[in-house]
C-alpha positions, 0 to 999 in steps of 0.5 A: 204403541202410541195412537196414530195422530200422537205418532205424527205430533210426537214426530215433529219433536224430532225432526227439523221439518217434515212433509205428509210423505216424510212422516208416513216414510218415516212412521210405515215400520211401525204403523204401515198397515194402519189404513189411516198412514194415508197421505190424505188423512195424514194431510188432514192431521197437520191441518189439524195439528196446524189449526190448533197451534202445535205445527207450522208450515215451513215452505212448500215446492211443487214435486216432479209430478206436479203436485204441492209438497207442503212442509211443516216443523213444530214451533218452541211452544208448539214441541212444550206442548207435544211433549208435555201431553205425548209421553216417549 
């Protein structure tokens, strides 16, 4: 089992585009009670993730409770670079 924050970046290599919800909906089977599959610290791992060149922020939208959805997708180069250090 790869570590959480590979799991998120290895994430973006198979999807067109993912928010932090759809990430944790889509890593909960395998990392469900990881206290980390949180939406705050998985927030925090785009940002991160973003800041450091591997994902961009796709679009945003506002969700039916009022709160920001911010949707990310990881670029050409970004994926190469995922993929090169994150292994299947």
């Amino acid at each position: 089992m790869k570590p959480l924050n590979y799991a998120i970046l290895k994430h973006f290599t198979e999807v067109e585009e993912a928010s932090a919800d759809n990430v944790i909906e889509a890593l909960k089977g395998e990392y469900g009670n990881f206290r980390a599959l949180k939406k705050k610290a998985v927030i925090n791992a785009l940002m991160t993730a973003e800041a450091n060149g591997l994902i961009e922020e796709t679009r945003f939208e506002l969700d039916e409770s009022g709160e920001l959805v911010v949707y990310y997708h990881a670029h050409e180069d970004g994926a190469a670079t995922i993929n090169k250090y994150i292994k299947d």
